[in-house]
C-alpha positions in Angstrom: -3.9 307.4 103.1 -4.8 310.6 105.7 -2.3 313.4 105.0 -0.5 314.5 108.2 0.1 318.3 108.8 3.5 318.7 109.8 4.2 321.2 112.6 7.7 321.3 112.4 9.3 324.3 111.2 10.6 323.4 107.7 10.3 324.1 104.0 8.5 321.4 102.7 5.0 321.6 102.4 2.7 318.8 103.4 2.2 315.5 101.2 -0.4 316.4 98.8 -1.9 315.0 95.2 -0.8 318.3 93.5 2.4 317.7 94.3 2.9 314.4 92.7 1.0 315.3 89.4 -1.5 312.4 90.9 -4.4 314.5 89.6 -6.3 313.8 86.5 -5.5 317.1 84.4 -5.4 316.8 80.5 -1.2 317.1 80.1 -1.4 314.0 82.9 -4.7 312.7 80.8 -2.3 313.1 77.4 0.9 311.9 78.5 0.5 309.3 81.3 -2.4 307.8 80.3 -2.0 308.0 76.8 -5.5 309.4 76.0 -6.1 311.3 72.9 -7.2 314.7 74.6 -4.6 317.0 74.5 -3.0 318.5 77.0 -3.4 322.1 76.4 -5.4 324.1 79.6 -9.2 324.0 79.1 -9.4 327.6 80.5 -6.9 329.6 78.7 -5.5 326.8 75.7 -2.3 328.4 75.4 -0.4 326.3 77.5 -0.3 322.1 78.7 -2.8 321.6 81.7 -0.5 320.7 85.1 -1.1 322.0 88.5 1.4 324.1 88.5 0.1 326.2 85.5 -3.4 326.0 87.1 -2.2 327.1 90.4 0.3 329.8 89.3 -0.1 331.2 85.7 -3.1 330.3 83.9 -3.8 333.7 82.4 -7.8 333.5 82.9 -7.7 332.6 86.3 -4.9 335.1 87.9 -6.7 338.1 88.5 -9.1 336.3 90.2 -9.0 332.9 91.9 -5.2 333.8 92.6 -5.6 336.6 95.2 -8.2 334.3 97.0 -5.8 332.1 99.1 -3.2 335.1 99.3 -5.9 337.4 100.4 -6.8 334.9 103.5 -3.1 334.3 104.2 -2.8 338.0 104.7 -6.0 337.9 106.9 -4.8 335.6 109.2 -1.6 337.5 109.7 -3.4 340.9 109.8 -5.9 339.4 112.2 -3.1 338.3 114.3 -1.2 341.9 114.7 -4.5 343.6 115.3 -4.9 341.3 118.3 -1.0 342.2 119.6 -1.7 345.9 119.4 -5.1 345.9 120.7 -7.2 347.1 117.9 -10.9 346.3 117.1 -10.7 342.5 116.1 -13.0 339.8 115.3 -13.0 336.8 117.6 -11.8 334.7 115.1 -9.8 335.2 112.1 -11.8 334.1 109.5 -14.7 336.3 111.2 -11.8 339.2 110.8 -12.3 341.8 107.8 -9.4 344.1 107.3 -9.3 348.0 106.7 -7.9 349.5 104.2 -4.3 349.9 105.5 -2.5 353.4 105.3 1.2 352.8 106.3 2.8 349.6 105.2 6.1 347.8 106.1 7.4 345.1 103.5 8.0 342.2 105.2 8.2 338.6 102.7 5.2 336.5 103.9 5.7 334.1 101.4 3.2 330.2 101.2 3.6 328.0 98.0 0.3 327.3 96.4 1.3 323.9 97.7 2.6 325.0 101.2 5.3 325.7 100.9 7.6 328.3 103.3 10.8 329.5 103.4 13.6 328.8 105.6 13.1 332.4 107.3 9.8 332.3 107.6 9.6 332.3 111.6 12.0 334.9 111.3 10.0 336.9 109.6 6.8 336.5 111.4 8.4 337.3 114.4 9.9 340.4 113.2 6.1 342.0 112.9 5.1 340.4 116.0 2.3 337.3 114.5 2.5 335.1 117.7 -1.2 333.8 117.7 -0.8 332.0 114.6 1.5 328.6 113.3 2.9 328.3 110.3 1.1 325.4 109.7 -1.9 327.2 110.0 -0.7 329.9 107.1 0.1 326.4 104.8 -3.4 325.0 105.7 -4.7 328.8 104.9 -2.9 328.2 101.6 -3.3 324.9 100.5 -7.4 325.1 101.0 -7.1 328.0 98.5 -5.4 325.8 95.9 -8.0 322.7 96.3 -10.3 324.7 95.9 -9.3 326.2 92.2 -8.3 322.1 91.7 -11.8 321.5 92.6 -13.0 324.1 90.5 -11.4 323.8 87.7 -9.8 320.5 87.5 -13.0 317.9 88.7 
């Protein structure tokens, strides 16, 4: 079944295997298919193997495959308000390598490991002016960052 990408503004992320537990890690290997692995994390074995510990708090991974999808999330948006106040920009935003920033303002860009978005989010992108990019395309941004610790770590 092809997964569509929905473009709607909403807080549901897109259909996905993580989000079902559909893939093969050893707490779905131990309890659903009764196998005698146990379940505990092959990385960190302090904790059952599920996506959501792989994605979000497996302690061996989270200083380093974590900032991955975050750090291109944050390109694509810093990409985007470099173009809206004319500063030197790659063409495209994953050609696009951010400075060191100076001055800051706090605004919550948040994306799910699994796409997820909050309600606001629109409201928020607006706020610091990121017009040139979807919120699909920040979920898309995100979710390629978390099949790719699934693929590396999980398959």
């Amino acid at each position: 079944m092809a997964h569509q990408w929905n473009t709607e503004k909403t807080d549901r992320s897109p259909d996905f295997a993580a989000e079902e537990e559909a893939i093969r890690t050893n707490a779905v290997k131990a309890r659903i298919e009764k196998s005698t692995e146990s379940p505990t994390c092959r990385l960190c074995k302090e904790a059952d193997e599920t996506i959501d510990h792989i994605l979000s708090c497996c302690k061996k991974i989270a200083q380093t495959d974590y900032k991955q999808p975050h750090n291109v999330v944050a390109q694509v948006v810093h990409w985007n308000l470099c173009q809206n106040y004319h500063l030197p920009v790659a063409n495209n935003w994953w050609d696009h390598k951010p400075e060191k920033v100076t001055e800051i303002q706090v605004v919550p860009v948040a994306i799910g490991t699994l796409g997820t978005v909050p309600k606001e989010l629109s409201k928020y992108l607006e706020e610091i002016g990121v017009d040139k990019v979807t919120i699909s395309q920040l979920q898309k941004a995100a979710l390629l960052g978390s099949a790719r610790i699934i693929r590396r770590y999980i398959t």
